[in-house]
C-alpha positions in Angstrom: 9.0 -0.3 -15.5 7.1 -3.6 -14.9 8.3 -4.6 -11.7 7.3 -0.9 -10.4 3.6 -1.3 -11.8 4.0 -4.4 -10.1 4.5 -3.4 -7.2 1.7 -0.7 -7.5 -0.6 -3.0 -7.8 -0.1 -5.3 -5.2 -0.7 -2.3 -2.9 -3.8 -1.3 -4.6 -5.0 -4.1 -3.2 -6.7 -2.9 0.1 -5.9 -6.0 2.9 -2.3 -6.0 1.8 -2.0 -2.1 2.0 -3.4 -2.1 5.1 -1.0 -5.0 6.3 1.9 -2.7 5.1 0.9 0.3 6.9 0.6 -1.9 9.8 4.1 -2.7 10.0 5.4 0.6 9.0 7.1 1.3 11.6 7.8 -1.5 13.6 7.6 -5.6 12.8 4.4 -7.3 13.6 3.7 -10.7 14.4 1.9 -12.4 11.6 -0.7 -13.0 14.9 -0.9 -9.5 15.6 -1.6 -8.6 12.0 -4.6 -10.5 11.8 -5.7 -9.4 15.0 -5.5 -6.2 13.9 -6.6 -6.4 10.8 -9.5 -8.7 11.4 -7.9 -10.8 8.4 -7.8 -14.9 8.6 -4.3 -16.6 9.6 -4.5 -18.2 5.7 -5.8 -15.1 4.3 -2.5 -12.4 6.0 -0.1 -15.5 5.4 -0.9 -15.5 1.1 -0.6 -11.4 1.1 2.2 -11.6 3.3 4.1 -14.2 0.3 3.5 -11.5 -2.2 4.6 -8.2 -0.7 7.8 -10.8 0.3 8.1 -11.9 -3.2 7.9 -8.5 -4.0 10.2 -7.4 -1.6 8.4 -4.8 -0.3 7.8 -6.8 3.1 11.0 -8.7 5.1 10.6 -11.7 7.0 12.2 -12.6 10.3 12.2 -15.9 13.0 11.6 -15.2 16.2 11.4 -18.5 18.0 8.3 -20.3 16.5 7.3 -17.1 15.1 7.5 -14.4 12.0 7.9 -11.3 12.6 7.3 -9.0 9.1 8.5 -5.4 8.4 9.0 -3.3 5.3 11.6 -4.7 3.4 13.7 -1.5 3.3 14.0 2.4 3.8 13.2 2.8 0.1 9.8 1.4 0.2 8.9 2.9 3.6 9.9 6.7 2.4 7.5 5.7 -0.4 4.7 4.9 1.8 5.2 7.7 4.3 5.4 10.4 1.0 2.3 9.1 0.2 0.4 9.0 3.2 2.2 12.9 3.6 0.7 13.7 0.3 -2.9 12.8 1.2 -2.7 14.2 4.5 -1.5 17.3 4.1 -4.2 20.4 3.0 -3.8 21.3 -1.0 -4.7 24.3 -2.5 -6.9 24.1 -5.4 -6.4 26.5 -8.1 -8.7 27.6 -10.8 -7.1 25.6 -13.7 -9.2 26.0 -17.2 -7.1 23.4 -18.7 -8.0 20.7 -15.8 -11.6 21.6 -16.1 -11.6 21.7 -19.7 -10.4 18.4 -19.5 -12.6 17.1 -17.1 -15.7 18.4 -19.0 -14.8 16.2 -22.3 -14.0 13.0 -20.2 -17.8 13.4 -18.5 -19.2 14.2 -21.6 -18.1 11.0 -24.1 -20.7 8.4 -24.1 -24.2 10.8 -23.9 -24.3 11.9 -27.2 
């Protein structure tokens, strides 16, 4: 259970998100990412060591360079459910229960 919420939370963390989704579907220079990204050489390389340590990012030479890619199919079907999720148009039904619920969160605090 930790290492999941570990994991979670490294990608909450916006830059190293957006380096994963750069590299989802094909490995990226650690040159290109940056230029992408706008991000600092120092800045990618320290995000880059977590998702590795993580293993949620993979590492390869190429000559004098890295190349980095998701670490494995696991953690890219994750990403692309997610980004599915959020793409894709819900429906919103009429659910008391949710807006019960909703109305006693707001409502703590301004008594």
């Amino acid at each position: 259970m930790t290492d999941i919420a570990e994991v979670f939370r490294l990608l909450g963390e916006p830059n190293r998100l957006r380096i994963v989704l750069v590299c989802l579907d094909e490995a990226r220079l650690v040159g290109e990412i940056c230029e992408v990204l706008g991000l600092s050489q120092s800045l990618t390389s320290h995000h880059l060591r977590l998702l590795r340590t993580a293993r949620i990012m993979r590492a390869t030479r190429q000559g004098r360079q890295v190349a980095y890619t998701i670490d494995d199919d696991h953690v890219r079907d994750v990403l692309r459910n997610m980004i599915a999720h959020f793409v894709e148009p819900h429906e919103h039904t009429h659910d008391p229960a949710i807006e019960e619920a909703g109305s006693c969160s707001s409502s703590k605090g301004t008594s």
